[in-house]
py3Dmol code that shows the C-alpha trace and the ligand (Angstrom):
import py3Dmol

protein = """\
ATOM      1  CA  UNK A   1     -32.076  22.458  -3.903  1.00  0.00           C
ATOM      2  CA  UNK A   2     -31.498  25.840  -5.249  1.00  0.00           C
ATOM      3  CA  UNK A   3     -30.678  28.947  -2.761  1.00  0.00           C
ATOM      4  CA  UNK A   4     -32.885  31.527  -2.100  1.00  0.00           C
ATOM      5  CA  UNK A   5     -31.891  35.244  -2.516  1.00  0.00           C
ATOM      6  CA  UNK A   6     -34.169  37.862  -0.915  1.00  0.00           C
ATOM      7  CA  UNK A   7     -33.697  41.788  -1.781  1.00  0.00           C
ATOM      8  CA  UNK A   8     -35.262  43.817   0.831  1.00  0.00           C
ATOM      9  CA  UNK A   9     -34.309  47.378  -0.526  1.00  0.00           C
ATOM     10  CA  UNK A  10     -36.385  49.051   2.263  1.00  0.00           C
ATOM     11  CA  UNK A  11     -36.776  52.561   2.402  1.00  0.00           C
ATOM     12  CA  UNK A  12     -34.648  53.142  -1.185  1.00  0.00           C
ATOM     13  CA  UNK A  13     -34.204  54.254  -3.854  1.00  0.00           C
ATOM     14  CA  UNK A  14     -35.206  57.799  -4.469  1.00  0.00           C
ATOM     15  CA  UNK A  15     -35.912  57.762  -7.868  1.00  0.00           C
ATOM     16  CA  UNK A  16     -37.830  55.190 -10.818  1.00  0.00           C
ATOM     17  CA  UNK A  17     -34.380  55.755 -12.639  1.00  0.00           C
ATOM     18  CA  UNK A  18     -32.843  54.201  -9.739  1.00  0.00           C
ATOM     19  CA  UNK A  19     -35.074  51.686  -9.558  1.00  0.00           C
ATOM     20  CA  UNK A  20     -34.761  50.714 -12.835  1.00  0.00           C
ATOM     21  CA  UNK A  21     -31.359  50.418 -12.737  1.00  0.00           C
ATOM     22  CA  UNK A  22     -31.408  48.065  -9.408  1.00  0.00           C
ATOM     23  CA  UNK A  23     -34.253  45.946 -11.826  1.00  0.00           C
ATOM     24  CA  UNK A  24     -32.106  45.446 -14.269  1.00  0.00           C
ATOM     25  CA  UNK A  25     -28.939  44.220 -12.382  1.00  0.00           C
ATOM     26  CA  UNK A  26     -31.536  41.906  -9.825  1.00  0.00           C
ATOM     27  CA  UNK A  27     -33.251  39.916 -12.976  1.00  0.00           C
ATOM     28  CA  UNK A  28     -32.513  36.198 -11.879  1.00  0.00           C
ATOM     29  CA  UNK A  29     -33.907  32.602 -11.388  1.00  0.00           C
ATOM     30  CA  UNK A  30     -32.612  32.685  -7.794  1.00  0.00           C
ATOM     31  CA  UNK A  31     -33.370  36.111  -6.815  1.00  0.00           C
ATOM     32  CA  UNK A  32     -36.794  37.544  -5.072  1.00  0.00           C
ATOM     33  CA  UNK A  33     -36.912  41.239  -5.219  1.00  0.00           C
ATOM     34  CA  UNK A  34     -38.850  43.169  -2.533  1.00  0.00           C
ATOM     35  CA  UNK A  35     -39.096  46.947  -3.741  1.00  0.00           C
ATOM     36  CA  UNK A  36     -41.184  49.614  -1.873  1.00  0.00           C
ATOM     37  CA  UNK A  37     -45.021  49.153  -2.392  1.00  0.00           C
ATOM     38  CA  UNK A  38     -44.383  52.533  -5.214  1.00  0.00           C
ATOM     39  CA  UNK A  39     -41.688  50.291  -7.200  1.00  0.00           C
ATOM     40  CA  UNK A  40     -43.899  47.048  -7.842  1.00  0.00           C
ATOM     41  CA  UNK A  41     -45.705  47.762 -10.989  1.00  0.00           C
ATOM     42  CA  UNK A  42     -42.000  48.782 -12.376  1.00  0.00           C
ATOM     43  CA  UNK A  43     -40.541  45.738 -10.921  1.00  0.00           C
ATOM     44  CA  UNK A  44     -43.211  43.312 -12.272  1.00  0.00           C
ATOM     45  CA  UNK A  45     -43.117  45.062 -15.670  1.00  0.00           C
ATOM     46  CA  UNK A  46     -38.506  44.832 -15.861  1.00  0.00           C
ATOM     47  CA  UNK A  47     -38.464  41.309 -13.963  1.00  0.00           C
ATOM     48  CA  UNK A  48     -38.641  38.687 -16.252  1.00  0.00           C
ATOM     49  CA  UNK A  49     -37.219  35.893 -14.048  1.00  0.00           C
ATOM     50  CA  UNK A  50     -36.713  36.879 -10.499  1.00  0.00           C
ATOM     51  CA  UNK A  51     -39.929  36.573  -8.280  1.00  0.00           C
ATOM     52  CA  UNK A  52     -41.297  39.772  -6.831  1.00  0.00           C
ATOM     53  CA  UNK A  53     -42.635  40.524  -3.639  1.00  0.00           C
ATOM     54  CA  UNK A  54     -43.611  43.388  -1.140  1.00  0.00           C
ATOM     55  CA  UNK A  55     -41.997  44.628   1.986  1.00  0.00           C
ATOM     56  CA  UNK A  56     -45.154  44.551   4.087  1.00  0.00           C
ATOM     57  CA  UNK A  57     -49.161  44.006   4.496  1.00  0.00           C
ATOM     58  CA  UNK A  58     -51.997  45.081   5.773  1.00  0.00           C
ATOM     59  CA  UNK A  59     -54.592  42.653   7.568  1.00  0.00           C
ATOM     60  CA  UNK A  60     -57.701  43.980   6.055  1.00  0.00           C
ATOM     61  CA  UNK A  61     -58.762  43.889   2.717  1.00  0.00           C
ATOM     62  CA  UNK A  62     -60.599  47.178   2.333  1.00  0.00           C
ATOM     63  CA  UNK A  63     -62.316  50.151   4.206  1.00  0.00           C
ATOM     64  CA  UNK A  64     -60.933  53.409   6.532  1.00  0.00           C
ATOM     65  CA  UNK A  65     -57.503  52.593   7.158  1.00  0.00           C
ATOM     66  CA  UNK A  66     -55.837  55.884   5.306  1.00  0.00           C
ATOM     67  CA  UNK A  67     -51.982  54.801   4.168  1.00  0.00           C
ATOM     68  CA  UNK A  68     -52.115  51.095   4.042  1.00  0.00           C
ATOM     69  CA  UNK A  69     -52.088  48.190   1.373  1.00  0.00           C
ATOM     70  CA  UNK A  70     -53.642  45.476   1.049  1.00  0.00           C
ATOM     71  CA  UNK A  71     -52.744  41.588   0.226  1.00  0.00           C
ATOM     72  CA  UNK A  72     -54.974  41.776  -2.848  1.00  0.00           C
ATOM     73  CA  UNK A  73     -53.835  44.978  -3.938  1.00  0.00           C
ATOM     74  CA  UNK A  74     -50.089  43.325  -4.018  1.00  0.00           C
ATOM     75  CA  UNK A  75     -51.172  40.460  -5.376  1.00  0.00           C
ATOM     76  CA  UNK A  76     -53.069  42.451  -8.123  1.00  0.00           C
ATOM     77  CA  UNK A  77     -49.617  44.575  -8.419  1.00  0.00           C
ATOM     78  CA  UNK A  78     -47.768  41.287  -9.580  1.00  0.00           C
ATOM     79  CA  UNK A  79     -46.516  40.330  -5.738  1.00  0.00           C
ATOM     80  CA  UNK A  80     -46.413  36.502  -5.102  1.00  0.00           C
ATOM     81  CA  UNK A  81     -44.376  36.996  -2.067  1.00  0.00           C
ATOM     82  CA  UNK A  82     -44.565  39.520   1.228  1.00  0.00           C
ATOM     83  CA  UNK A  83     -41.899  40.015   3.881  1.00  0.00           C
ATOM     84  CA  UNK A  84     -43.716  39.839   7.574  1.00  0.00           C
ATOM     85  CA  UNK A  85     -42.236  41.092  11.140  1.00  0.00           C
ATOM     86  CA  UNK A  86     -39.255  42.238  10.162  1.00  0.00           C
ATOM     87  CA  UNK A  87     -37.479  43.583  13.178  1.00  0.00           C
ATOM     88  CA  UNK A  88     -37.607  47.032  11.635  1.00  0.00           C
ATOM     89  CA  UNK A  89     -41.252  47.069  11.190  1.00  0.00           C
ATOM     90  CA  UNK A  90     -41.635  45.582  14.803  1.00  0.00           C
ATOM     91  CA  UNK A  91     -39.191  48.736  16.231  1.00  0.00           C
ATOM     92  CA  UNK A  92     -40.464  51.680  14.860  1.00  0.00           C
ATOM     93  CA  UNK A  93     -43.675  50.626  13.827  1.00  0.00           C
ATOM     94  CA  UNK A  94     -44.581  49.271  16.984  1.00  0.00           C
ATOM     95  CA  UNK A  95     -45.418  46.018  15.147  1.00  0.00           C
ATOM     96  CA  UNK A  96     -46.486  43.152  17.934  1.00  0.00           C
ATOM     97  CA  UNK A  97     -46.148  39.612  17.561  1.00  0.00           C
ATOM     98  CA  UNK A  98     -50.549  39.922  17.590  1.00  0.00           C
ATOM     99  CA  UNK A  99     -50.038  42.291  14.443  1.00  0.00           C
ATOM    100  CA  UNK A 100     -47.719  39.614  13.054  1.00  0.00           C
ATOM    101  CA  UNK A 101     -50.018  36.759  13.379  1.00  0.00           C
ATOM    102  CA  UNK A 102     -53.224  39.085  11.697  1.00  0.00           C
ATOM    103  CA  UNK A 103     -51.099  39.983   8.783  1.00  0.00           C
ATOM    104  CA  UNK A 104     -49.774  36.324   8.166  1.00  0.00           C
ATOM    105  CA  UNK A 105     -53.121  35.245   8.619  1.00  0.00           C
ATOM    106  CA  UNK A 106     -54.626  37.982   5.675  1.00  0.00           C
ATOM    107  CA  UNK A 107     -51.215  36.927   3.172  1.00  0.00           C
ATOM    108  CA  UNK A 108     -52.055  33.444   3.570  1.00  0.00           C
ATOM    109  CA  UNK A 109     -56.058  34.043   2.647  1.00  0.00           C
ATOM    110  CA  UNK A 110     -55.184  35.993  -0.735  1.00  0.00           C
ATOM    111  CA  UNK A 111     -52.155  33.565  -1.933  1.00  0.00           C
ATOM    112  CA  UNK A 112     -49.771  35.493  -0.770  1.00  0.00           C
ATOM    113  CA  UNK A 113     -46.417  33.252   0.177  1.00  0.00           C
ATOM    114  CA  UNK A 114     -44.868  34.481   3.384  1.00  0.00           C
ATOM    115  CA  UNK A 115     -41.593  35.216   4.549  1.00  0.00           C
ATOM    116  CA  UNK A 116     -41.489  35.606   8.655  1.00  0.00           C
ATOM    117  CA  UNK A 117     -38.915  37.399  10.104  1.00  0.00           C
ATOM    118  CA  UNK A 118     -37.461  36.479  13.139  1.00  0.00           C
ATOM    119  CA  UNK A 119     -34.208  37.073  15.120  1.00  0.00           C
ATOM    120  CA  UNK A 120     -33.129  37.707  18.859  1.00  0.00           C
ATOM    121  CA  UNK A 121     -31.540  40.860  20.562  1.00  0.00           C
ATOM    122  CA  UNK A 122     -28.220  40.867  21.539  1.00  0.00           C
ATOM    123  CA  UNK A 123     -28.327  40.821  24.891  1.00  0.00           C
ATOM    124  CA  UNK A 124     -30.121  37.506  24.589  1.00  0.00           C
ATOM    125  CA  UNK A 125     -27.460  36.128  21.741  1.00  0.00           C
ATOM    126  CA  UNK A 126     -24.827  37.193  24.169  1.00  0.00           C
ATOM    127  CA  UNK A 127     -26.765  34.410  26.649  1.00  0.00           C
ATOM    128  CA  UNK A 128     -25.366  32.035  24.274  1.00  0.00           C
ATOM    129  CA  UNK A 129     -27.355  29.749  21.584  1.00  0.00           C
ATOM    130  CA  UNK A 130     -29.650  28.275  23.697  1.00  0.00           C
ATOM    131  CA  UNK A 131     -31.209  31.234  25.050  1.00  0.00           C
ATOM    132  CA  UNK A 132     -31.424  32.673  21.402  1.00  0.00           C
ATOM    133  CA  UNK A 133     -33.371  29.488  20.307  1.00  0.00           C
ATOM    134  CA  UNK A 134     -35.932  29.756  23.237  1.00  0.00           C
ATOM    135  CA  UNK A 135     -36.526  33.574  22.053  1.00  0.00           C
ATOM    136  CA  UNK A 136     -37.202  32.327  18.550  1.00  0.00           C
ATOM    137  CA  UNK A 137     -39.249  29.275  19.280  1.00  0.00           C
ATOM    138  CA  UNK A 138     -41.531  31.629  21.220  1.00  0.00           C
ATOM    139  CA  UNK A 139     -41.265  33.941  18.490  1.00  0.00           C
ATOM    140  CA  UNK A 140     -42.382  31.284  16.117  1.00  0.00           C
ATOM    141  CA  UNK A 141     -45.016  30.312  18.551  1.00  0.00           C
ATOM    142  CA  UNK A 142     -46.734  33.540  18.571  1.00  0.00           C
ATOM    143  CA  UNK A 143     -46.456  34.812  15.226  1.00  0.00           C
ATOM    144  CA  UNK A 144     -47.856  31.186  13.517  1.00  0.00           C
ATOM    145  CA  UNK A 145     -50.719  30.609  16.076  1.00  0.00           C
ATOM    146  CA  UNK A 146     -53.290  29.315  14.815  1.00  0.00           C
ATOM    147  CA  UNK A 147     -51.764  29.594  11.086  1.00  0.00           C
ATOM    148  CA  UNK A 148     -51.938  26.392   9.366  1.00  0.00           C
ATOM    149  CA  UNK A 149     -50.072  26.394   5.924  1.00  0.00           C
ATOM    150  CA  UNK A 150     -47.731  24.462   3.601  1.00  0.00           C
ATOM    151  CA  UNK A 151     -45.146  26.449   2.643  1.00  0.00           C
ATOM    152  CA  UNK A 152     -44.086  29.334   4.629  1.00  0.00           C
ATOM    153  CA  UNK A 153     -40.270  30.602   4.648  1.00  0.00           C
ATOM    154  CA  UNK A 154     -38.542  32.109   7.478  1.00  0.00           C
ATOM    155  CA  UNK A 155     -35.960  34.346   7.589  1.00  0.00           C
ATOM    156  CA  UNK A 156     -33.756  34.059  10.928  1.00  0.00           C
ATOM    157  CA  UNK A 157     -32.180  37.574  11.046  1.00  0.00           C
ATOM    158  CA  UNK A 158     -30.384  38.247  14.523  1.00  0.00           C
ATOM    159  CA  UNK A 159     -31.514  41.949  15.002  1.00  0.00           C
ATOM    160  CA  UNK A 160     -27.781  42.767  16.123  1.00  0.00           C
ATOM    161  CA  UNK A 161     -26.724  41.868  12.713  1.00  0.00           C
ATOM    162  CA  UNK A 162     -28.978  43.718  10.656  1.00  0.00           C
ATOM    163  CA  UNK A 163     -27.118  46.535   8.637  1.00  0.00           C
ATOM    164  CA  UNK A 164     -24.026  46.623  11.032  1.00  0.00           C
ATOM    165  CA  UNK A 165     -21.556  44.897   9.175  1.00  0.00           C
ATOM    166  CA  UNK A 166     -21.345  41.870  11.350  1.00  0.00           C
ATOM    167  CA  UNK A 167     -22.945  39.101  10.496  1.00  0.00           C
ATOM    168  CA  UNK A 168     -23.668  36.016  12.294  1.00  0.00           C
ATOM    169  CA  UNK A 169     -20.903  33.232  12.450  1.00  0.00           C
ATOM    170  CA  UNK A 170     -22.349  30.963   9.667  1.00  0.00           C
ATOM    171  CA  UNK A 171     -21.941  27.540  11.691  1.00  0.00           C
ATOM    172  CA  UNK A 172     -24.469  29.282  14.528  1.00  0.00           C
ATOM    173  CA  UNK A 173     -26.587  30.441  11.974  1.00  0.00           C
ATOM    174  CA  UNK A 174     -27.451  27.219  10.618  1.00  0.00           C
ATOM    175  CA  UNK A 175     -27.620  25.678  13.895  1.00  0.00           C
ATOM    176  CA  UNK A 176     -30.923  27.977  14.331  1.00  0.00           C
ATOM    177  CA  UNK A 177     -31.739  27.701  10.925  1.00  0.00           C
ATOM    178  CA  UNK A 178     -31.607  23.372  10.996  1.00  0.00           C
ATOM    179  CA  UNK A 179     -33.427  24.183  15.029  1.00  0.00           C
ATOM    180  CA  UNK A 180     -36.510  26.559  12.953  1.00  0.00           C
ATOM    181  CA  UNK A 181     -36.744  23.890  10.276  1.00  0.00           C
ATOM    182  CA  UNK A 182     -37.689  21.398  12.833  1.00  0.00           C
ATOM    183  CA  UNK A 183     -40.316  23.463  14.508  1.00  0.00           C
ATOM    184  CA  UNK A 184     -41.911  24.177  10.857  1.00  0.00           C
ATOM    185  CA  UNK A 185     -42.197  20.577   9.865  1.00  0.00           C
ATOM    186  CA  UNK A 186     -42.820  19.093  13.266  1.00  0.00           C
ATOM    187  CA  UNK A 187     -44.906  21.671  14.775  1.00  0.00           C
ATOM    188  CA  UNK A 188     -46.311  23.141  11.950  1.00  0.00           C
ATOM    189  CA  UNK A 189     -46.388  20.533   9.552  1.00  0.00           C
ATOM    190  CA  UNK A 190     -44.491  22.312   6.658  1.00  0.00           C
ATOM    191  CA  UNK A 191     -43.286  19.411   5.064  1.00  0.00           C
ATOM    192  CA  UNK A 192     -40.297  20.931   3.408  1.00  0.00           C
ATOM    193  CA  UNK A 193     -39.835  24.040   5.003  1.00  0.00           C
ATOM    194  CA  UNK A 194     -36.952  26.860   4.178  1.00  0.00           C
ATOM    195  CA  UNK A 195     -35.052  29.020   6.189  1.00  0.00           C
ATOM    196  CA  UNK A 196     -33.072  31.659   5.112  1.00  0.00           C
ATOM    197  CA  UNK A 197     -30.288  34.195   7.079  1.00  0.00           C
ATOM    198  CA  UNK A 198     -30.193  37.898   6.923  1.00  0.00           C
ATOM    199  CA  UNK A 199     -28.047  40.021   8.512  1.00  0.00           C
ATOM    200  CA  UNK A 200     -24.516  41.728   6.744  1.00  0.00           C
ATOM    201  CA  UNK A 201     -24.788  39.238   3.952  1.00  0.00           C
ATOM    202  CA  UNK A 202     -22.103  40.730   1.309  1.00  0.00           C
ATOM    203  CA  UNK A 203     -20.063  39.471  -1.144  1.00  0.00           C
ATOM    204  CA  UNK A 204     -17.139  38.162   1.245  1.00  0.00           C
ATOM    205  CA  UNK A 205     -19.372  35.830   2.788  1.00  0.00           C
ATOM    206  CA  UNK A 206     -22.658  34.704   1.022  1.00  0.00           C
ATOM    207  CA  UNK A 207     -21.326  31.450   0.459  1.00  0.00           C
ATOM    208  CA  UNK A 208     -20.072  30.803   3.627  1.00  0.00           C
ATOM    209  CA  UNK A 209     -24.331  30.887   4.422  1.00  0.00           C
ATOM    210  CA  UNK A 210     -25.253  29.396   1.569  1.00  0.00           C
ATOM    211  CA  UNK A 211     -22.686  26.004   1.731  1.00  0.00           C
ATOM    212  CA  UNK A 212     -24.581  25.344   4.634  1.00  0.00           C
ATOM    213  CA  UNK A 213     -27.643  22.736   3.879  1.00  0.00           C
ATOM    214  CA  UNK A 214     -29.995  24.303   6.849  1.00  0.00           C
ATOM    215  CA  UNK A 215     -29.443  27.634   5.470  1.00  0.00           C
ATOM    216  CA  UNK A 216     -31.973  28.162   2.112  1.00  0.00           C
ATOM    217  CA  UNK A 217     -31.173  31.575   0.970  1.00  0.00           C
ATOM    218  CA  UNK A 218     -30.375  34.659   1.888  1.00  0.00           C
ATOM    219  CA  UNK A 219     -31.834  38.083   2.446  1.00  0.00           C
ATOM    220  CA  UNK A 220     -29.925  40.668   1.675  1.00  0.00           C
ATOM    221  CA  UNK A 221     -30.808  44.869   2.676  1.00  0.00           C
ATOM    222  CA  UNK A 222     -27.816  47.092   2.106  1.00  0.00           C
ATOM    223  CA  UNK A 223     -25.886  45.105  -0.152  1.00  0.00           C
ATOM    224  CA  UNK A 224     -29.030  44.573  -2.574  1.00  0.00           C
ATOM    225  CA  UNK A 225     -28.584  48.473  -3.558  1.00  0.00           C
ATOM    226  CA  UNK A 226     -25.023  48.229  -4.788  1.00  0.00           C
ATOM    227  CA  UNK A 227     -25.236  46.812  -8.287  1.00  0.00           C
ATOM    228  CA  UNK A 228     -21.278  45.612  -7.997  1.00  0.00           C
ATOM    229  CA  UNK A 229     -21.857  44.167  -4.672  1.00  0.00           C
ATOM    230  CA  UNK A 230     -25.129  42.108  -6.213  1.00  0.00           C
ATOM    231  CA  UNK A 231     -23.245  41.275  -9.226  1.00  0.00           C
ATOM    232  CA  UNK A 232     -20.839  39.022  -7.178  1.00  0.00           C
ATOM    233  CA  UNK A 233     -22.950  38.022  -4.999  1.00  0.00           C
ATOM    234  CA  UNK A 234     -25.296  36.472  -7.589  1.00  0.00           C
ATOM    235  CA  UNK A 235     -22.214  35.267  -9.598  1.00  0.00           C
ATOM    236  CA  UNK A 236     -21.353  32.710  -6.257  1.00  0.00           C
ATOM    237  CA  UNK A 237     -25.208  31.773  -6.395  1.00  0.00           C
TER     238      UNK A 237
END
"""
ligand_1 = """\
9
PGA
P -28.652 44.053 5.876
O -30.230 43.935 6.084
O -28.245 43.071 4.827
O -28.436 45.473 5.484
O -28.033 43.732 7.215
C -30.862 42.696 6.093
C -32.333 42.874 6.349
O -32.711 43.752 7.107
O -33.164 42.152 5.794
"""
view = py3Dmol.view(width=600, height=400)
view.addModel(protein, "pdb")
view.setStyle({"model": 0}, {"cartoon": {"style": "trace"}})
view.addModel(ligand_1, "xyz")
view.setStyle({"model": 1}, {"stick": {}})
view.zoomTo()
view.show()
């Protein structure tokens, strides 16, 4: 089964020329790009292979909600794919596991294929697995309820591991990953359901994810906007 690799750039580049430039080095089978909503129409015009998708979504379609974007309008902006709850949006946006659920919900309507974020503070990882897998099950619990869908991909990205340069240990990592593939095909009937890890992903260890079988991909943030860093990283792929 071929590896997922997710590029969240978030809040970068500056510039289209930048952009472009990103584009050009990100074009693969493997790869799913996720630009800033401003990027997509560049991105869908440049990518001729990878898959392109959007960083977030709002829950309504239309009407008085100044700043925000909705499903259709991605979808109509060449998205296929939309990144929901990741722990950055649910810090400093204040985004609840509620807000999760509508905005899954909405994706799922248009056509939209989701990928869920989830991952566990440290202070809980530092309670050991078990306590981590609780936080995520109940994670998973609120954020899909009352979702009913086929395919859905999650990204397990521990939230202390997210842009600090130390990743999960790969083993643990696809302990969860093998523990959230369960819940998605028993629980929520996803009959072949992916799960990806985020968190550091570089270079140096991309394939120590990927060799896993549990793990189905990777999303990558800071490494996505180095075009030497992405070049061997999609060279292991
Ligand atoms: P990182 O970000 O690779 O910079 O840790 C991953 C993510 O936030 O998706």
């Amino acid at each position: 089964m071929s590896k997922i690799i997710a590029l969240n750039w978030k809040l970068n580049p500056e510039s289209i020329r930048e952009a472009s430039v990103l584009l050009s080095h990100s074009d693969n089978r493997n790869v799913i790009v996720f630009p800033p909503f401003i990027f997509l129409p560049l991105a869908k015009n440049k990518l001729k292979k990878s898959g392109l998708g959007a960083q977030d979504v709002f829950w309504e379609e239309k009407g008085a909600f100044t700043g925000e974007v909705s499903s259709s309008m991605l979808l109509n902006s060449g998205a296929k794919y939309v990144l929901v709850g990741h722990s950055e949006r649910r810090k400093y946006f204040n985004e609840t596991d509620e807000i999760i659920n509508k905005k899954i919900k909405s994706a799922i309507k248009s056509g939209l294929k989701v990928i869920l974020c989830v991952g566990e503070p440290s202070d809980v990882r530092r309670m050991g697995l078990t306590e981590a897998k609780k936080f995520i099950a109940f994670q998973l619990k609120k954020d899909l309820d009352k979702i009913s869908v086929k395919n859905l991909i999650v990204a397990y990205e521990p939230i202390w591991a997210i842009g600090t340069g130390k990743s999960d240990d790969p083993a643990e990592s696809a302990e969860m990953a093998g523990f959230i593939g369960q819940i998605l095909k028993y629980k929520h009937k996803i009959s072949d359901p992916k799960v990806l890890y985020g968190g550091s992903v570089d270079s140096k260890n991309v394939r120590d994810f990927i060799g896993f079988k549990e793990i189905g991909g990777v999303l990558v943030g800071g490494a996505s906007l180095n075009k030497e860093e992405l070049g061997k990283i999609l060279k292991q792929i």
